[in-house]
C-alpha positions in Angstrom: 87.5 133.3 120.0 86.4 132.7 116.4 84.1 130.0 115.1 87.0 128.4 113.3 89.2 128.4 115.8 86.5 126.6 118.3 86.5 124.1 115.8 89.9 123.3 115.5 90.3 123.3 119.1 87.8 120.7 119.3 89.4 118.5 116.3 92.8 119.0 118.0 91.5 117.9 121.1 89.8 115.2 120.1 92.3 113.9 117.9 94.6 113.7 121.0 92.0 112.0 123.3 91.7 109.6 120.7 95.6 109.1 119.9 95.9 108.2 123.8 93.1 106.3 124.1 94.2 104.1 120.9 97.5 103.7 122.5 96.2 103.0 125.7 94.1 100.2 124.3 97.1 99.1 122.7 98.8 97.9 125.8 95.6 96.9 127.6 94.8 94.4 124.8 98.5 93.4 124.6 98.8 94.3 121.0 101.6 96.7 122.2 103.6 94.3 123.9 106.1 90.9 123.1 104.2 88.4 120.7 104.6 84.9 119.5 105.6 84.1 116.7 103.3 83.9 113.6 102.5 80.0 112.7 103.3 79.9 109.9 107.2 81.9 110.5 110.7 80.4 109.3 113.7 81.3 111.9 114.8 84.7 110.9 111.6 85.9 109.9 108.1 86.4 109.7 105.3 84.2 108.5 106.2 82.6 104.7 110.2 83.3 105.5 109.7 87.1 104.4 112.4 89.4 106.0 111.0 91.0 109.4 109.8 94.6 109.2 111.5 97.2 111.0 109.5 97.6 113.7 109.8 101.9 113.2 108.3 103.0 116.4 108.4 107.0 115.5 107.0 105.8 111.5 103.8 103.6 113.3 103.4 107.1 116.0 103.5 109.5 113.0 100.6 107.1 111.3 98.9 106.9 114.4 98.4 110.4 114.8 97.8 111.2 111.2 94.9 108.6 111.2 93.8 110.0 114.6 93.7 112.9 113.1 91.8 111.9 109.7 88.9 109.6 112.0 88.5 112.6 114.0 88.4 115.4 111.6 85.6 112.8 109.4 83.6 111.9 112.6 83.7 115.4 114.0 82.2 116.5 110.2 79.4 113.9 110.8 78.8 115.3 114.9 78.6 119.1 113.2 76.2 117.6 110.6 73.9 115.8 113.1 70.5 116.1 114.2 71.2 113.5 116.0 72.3 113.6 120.1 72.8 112.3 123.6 72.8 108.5 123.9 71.6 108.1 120.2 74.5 110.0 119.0 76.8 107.9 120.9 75.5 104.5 119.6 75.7 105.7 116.0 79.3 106.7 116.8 80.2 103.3 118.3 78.6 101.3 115.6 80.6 103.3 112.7 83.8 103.6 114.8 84.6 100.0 116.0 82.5 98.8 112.9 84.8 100.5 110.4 87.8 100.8 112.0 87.9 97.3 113.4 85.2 94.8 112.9 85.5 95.1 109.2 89.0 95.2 109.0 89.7 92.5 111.4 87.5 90.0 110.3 89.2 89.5 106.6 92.3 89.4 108.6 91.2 86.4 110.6 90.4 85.0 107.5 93.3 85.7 105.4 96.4 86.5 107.9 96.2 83.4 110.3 99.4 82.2 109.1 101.0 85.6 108.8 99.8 87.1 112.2 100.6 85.4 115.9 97.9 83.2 117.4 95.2 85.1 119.2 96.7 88.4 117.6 93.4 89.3 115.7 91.5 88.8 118.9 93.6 91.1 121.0 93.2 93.5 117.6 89.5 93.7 118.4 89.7 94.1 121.9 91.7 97.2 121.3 88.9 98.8 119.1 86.7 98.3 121.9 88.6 99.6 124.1 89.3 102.6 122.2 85.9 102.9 120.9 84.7 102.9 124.4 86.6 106.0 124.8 86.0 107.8 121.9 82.5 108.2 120.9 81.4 109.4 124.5 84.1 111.7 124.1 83.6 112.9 120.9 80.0 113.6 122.0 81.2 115.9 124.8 83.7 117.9 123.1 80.8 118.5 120.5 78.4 120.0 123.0 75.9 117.2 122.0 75.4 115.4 125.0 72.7 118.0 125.5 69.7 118.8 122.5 71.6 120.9 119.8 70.0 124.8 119.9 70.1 125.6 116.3 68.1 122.6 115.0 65.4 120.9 116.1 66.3 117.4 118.0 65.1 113.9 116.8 62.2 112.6 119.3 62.5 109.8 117.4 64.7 107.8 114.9 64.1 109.0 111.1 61.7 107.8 108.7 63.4 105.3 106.6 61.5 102.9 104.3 62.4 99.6 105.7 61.7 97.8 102.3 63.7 100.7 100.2 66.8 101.0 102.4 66.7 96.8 102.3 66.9 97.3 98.6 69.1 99.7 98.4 71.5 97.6 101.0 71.1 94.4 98.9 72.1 95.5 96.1 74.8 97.8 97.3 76.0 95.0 99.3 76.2 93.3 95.5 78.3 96.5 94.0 80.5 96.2 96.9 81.2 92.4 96.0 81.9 93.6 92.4 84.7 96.9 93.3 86.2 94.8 95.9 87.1 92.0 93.5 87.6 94.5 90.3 90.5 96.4 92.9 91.9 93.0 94.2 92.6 92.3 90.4 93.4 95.2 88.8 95.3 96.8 91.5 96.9 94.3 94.0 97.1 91.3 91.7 99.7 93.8 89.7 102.2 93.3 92.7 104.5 90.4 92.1 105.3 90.8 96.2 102.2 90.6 97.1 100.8 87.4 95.2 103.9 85.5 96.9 102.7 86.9 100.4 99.7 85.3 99.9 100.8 82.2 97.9 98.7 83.1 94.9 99.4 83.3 91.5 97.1 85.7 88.7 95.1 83.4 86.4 95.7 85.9 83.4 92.5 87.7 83.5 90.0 89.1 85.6 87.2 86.8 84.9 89.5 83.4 85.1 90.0 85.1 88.5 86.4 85.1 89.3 85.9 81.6 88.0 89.0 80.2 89.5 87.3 81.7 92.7 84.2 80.3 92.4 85.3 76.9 92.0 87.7 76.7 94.7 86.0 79.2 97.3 82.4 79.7 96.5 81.6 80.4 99.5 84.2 84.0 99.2 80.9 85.6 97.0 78.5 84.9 100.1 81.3 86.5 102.6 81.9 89.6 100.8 78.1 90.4 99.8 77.9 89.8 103.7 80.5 92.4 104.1 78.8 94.5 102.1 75.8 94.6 103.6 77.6 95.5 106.9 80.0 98.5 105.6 76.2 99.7 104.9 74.6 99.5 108.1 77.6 100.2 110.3 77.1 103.9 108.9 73.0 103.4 108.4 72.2 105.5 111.7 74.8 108.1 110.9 74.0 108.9 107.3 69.9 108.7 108.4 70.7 111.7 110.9 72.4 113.5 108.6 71.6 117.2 107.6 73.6 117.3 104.7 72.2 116.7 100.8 73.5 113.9 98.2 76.8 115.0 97.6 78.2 115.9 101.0 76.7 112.5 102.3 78.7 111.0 99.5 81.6 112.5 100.3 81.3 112.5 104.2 80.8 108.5 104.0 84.1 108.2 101.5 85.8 109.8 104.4 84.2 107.4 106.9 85.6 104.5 105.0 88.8 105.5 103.6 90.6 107.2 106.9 92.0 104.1 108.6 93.8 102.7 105.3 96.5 105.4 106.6 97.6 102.8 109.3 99.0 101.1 106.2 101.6 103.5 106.4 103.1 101.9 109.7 106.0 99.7 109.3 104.9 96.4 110.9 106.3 92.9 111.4 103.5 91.1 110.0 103.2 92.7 106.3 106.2 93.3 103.8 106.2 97.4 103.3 105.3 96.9 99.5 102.3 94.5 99.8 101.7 97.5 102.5 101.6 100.0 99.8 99.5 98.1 97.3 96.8 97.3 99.8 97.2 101.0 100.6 96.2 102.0 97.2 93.6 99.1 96.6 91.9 100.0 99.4 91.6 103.5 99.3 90.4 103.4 95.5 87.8 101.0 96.4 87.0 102.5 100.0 86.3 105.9 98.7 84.1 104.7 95.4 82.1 102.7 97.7 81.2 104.8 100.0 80.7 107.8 97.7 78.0 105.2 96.6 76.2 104.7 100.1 76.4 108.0 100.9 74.8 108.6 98.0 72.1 106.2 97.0 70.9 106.4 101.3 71.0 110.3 101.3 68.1 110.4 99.7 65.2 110.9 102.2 67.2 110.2 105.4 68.1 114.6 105.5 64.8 115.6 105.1 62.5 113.1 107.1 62.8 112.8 110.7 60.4 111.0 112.0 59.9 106.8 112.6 60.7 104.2 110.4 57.8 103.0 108.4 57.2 100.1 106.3 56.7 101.4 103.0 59.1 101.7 100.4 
């Protein structure tokens, strides 16, 4: 069998173990089954007296797979990559995985959905990541032969030298830039959709920077949450991108794809979200998912691909 073909194999398998294990964690968590309605729901409805969803079981299956396919083809990219293995490998997994695909995520729905989502929904949404992270970066690991030291590169003995003062730099003000594209997309791109400012009861101050100010006088607090964000999207991925055998520009590109894979679950007709407030957080998210992490990948590739030994204190 061809070296292609091996890979495939192992992408296609994996992709299934994860679509499974994803929907698996779905009914364990209770996500899958019968929920109360939203607190904030009129009769006939869902939260804010939008029209209900069609629920579109084949539609959320078809995005289910297609996002199970994107998450594994990106982490498979980053196992291939690695220098990384074993135990190690399996912890970088898990952190990027559930931190990602669910912490993230998650946590700015807890803060922005509570009216639109049913009580204790967001907490059942996390244990489902678990759950499904539990699964799949042990898995993913095996199916990759690295549960065993790689034989075409030398393994780590020990995590890679990264310059704690340069990579808390670098993080800081990353963390910043995120703060900046994540309120230049929420402006520019959903704060064009009509649907979407009534979904949240908001209205668009006329420009962007009366939309920062009108921000920081009601919620200053919103600046401190997102830089805090920020500083997370960059170490979720930290222990991947420092393993990482791959220069500048395929790090770049390789954490883009980490980032922007699980906006495809956008896709799935829900109860919760009108389909066009859907579609523009589709589109702000991936714009801003994909420039940010072309920026980490970037601006931490540099010395995490060609040092491999421990983390020092110097910058």
């Amino acid at each position: 069998m061809s070296g292609i073909a091996k890979v495939v194999l192992k992408w296609i398998a994996l992709t299934a173990i994860l679509f499974v294990a994803f929907s698996l964690a779905a009914v364990l968590s209770g996500v899958a089954g019968p929920q109360p309605a939203p607190a904030g729901a009129a009769p006939g409805g869902t939260a804010g007296g939008a029209p209900a969803a069609d629920s579109g079981p084949a539609a959320g299956a078809l995005s289910l797979l297609l996002m199970c396919a994107l998450v594994s083809g990106a982490f498979s990219w980053a196992i291939e990559r690695s220098t990384a293995w074993g135990p190690r490998l399996v912890l970088a997994l898990f952190m990027a995985y559930f931190g990602l695909g669910t912490f993230l995520p998650q946590i700015e729905s807890a803060l922005f959905l509570p009216r639109h989502l049913p009580p204790g929904f967001v907490t059942r949404l996390f244990m489902m990541g678990a759950i499904a992270t539990v699964v799949f970066a042990p898995a993913a690991v095996l199916i990759w032969g690295r549960h065993r030291p790689p034989t075409a590169v030398t393994p780590d003995v020990a995590p890679p030298r990264l310059p704690v003062r340069g990579v808390l730099v670098r993080t800081a003000l990353l963390a910043a830039v995120y703060v900046v594209i994540y309120l230049l997309a929420g402006y520019f791109i959903a704060f064009r959709s009509p649907e979407l400012l009534a979904y949240y009861n908001d209205t668009d101050p006329g420009s962007f920077a009366a939309q920062v100010a009108k921000i920081w006088a009601t919620s200053p607090w919103f600046f401190g949450f997102q830089f805090a964000r920020g500083v997370l999207w960059v170490v979720f991925v930290l222990p991947l991108i420092a393993w990482f055998r791959g220069g500048r520009l395929e790090s770049a590109l390789l954490t883009a794809c980490l980032y922007t894979v699980w906006v495809v679950m956008l896709l799935a007709p829900n109860p919760y979200m009108p389909a066009s407030v859907r579609m523009t957080h589709l589109v702000e998210t991936t714009c801003s998912n994909l420039l940010f992490g072309a920026l980490v990948g970037a601006v931490l590739a540099h010395g995490a691909a060609g040092s491999r030994s421990r983390i020092t204190g110097t910058a």
